[in-house]
N, C-alpha and C positions, 0 to 999 in steps of 0.2 A: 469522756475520753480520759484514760489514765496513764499521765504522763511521766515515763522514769527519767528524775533528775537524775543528773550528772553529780556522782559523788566530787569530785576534782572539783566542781563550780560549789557544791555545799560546804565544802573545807578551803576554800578560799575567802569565805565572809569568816574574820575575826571573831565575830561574835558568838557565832556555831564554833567555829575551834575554842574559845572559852566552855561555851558548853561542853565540848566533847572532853577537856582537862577536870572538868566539876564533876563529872558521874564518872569519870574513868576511873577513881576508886569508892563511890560507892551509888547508891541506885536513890533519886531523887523525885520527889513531884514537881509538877510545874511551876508550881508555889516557892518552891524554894528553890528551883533553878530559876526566877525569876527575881528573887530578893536580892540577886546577886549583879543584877544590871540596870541603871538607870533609866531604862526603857519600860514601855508601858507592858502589861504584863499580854497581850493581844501579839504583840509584837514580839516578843518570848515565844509564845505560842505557833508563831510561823517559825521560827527556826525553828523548833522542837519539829514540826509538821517536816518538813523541810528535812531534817537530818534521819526522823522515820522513814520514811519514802522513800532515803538513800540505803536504809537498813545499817545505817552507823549506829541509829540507839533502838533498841527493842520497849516496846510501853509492856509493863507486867498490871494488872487488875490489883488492887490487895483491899476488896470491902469497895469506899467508893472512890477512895485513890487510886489515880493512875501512876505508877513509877517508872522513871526512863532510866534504863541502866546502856552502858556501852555492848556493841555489836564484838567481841574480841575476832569472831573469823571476818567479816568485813573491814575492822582495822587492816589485819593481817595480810588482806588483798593488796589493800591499798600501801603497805609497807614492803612487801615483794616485789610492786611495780617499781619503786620509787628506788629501792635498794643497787640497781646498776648506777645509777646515778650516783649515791651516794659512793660506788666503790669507784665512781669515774674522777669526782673531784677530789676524793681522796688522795688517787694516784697521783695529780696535777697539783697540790699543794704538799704531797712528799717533795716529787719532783722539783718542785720552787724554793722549798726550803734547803736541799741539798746546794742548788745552784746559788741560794745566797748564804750557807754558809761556807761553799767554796769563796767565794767573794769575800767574806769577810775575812778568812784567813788569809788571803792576801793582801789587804789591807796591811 
């Protein structure tokens, strides 16, 4: 059975958003996206598994390395859904700041 995780649940463990910051500028093996965390290198390996499977990072061949580089149109998805939101709290911490610098000036 092949089950499509939930990219929103992959980008909620920390440790896969570290990974997705590490290759977001350049394309890495498991090897050394794994020298980078305290965890055992099995355990790297499932998040890597884990964030393929969401198609956030692409595995490229090169000889007998496998390299994970980042997904930029599945980024992209996930920053177009997210983007109302951001323009929603935007709007409600203009609006907050306006109302306390009316406040202060009356001070």
């Amino acid at each position: 059975m092949n089950l499509r995780r939930d990219v929103f649940q992959a980008i909620a463990d920390p440790t896969r958003r570290a990974i997705l910051v590490l290759v977001a500028s350049q394309s890495m093996t498991a090897g050394a996206i794994a020298s980078n965390f305290d965890t055992a290198r099995p355990t790297v390996s499932k998040h890597l598994q884990i964030l393929t499977e969401c198609e956030l990072l692409k595995q490229e061949q090169n000889g007998r390395e496998i390299y994970y580089h980042l997904n930029p149109k599945r980024m992209k998805e996930i920053a177009d859904f997210i983007e109302p939101f951001r323009k929603m709290w935007d709007d409600r911490f203009n609006k907050l700041e306006a109302v306390m610098e009316k406040y202060k000036s009356k001070k």
